[in-house]
C-alpha positions as CSV (number, residue, x, y, z in Angstrom):
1,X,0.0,0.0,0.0
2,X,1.0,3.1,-0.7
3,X,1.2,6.5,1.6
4,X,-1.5,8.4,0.0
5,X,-3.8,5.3,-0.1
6,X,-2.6,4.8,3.5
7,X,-3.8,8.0,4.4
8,X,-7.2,8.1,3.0
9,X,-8.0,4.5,4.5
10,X,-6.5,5.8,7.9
11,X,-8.9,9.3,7.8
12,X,-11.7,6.9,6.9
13,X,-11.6,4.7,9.5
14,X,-10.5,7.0,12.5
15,X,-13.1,9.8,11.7
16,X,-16.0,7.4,11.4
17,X,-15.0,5.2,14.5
18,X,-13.9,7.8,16.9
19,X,-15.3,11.1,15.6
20,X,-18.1,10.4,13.8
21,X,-17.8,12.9,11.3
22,X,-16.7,11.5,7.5
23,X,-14.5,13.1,5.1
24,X,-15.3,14.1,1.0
25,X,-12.2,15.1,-1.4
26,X,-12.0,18.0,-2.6
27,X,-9.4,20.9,-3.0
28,X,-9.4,22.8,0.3
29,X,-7.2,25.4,-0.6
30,X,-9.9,26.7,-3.5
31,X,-12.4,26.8,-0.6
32,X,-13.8,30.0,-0.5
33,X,-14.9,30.3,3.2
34,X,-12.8,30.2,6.7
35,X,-9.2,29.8,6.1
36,X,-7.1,27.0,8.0
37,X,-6.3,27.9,11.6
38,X,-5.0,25.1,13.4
39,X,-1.7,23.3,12.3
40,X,-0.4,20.2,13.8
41,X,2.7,18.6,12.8
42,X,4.1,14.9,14.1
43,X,7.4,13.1,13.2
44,X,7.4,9.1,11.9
45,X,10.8,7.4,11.6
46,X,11.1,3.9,10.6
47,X,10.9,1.1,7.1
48,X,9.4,4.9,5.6
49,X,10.4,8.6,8.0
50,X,9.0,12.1,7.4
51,X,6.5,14.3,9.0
52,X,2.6,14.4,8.8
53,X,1.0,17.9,9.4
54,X,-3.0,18.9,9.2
55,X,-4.5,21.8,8.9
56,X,-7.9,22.0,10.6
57,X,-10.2,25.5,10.0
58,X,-11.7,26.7,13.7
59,X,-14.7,25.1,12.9
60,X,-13.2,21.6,11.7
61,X,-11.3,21.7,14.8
62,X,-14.0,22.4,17.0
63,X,-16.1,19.8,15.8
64,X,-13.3,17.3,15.9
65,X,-12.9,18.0,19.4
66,X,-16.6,18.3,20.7
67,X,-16.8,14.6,18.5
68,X,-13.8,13.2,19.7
69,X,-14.2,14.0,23.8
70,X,-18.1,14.3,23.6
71,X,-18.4,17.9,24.5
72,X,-22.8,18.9,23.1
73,X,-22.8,21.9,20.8
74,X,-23.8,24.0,23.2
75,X,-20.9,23.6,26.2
76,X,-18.2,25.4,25.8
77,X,-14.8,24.6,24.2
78,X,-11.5,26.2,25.3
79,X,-8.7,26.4,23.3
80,X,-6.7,23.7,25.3
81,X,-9.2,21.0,25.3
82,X,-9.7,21.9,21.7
83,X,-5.5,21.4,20.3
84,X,-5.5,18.8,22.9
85,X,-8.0,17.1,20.6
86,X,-6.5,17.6,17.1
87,X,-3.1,16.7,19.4
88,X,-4.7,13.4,20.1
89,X,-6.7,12.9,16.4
90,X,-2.9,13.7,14.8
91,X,-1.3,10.6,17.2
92,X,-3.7,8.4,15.8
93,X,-3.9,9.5,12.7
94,X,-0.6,8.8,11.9
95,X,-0.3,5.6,14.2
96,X,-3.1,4.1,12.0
97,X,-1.4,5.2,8.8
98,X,2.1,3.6,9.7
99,X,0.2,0.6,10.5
100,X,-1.8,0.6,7.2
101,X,1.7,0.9,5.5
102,X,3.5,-1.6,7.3
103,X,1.8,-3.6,9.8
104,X,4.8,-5.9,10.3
105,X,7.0,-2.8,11.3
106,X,7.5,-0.6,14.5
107,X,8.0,3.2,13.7
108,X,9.1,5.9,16.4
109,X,6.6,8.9,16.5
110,X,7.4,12.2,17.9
111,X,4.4,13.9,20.2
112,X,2.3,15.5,18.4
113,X,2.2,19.0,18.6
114,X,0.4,22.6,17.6
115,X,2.7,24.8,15.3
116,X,2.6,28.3,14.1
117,X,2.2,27.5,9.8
118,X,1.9,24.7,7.5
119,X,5.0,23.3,6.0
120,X,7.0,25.5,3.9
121,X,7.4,23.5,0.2
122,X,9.0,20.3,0.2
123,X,10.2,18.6,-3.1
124,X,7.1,17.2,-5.1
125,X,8.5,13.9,-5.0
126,X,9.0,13.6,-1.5
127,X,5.0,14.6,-1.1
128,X,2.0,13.2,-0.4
129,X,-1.5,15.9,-0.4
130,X,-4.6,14.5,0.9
131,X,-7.1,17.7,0.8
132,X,-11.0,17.5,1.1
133,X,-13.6,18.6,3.6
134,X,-14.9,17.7,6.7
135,X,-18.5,18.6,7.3
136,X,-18.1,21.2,4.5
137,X,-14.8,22.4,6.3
138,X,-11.4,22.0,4.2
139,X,-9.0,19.6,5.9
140,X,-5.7,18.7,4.5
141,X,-3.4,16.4,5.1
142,X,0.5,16.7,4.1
143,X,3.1,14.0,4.4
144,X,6.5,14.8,3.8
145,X,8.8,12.1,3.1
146,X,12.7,12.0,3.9
């Protein structure tokens, strides 16, 4: 299997499972609403090493979170409980993608972590773009490869 394939199986099965929420292809940076706000960014080393960063908008974050810890519409969110959320949904994210790609093989993982931008522009070649939406929010998912 390869990483992009890994990915999309990975999204499928950890947003239905644990947040409930599905995800459509689609290219989120031609979205014309709410910008990305939320970065995350987590390290894999092992038979295939890079990095894994999403972007999340406010409201795909929020969501995520409220989903993910089971927090009603209505309660409020603050902003700890909501990166530790897309802290957590990166983890196993990426877990379930390494597995997907190697099942046989163990693979260090940095903690996850919040960071300031998306990645700057690694080589095409070494770059894998998963972009759609979730709940008519862009998401995107970037894997660098080293």
């Amino acid at each position: 299997m390869d990483v992009e394939n890994a990915v999309n199986q990975a999204l499928d099965e950890v947003l239905d499972k644990m947040a409930f929420l599905f995800f459509d292809e689609f290219d989120a940076d031609a979205y014309a609403g709410e910008g990305f706000a939320l970065y995350t960014q987590v390290a894999f080393k092992g038979i295939v090493s890079g990095e894994l960063f999403l972007s999340f908008t406010r409201a795909t974050a929020d969501q995520l979170a409220r989903n993910l810890i089971g927090i009603r519409d209505g309660d409020e969110l603050y902003d700890g409980t909501r990166e530790d959320a897309v802290r957590e949904f990166t983890n196993i994210l990426v877990g379930r993608t390494m597995t997907l790609l190697s099942p046989n093989d163990a693979f260090e993982l940095t903690v996850p972590r919040i960071i300031a931008a998306p990645p700057g522009s690694p080589q095409a070649q070494d770059l894998v773009v998963v972009e759609g939406g979730l709940e008519d929010e862009p998401f995107k998912v970037v894997v660098v490869l080293k």
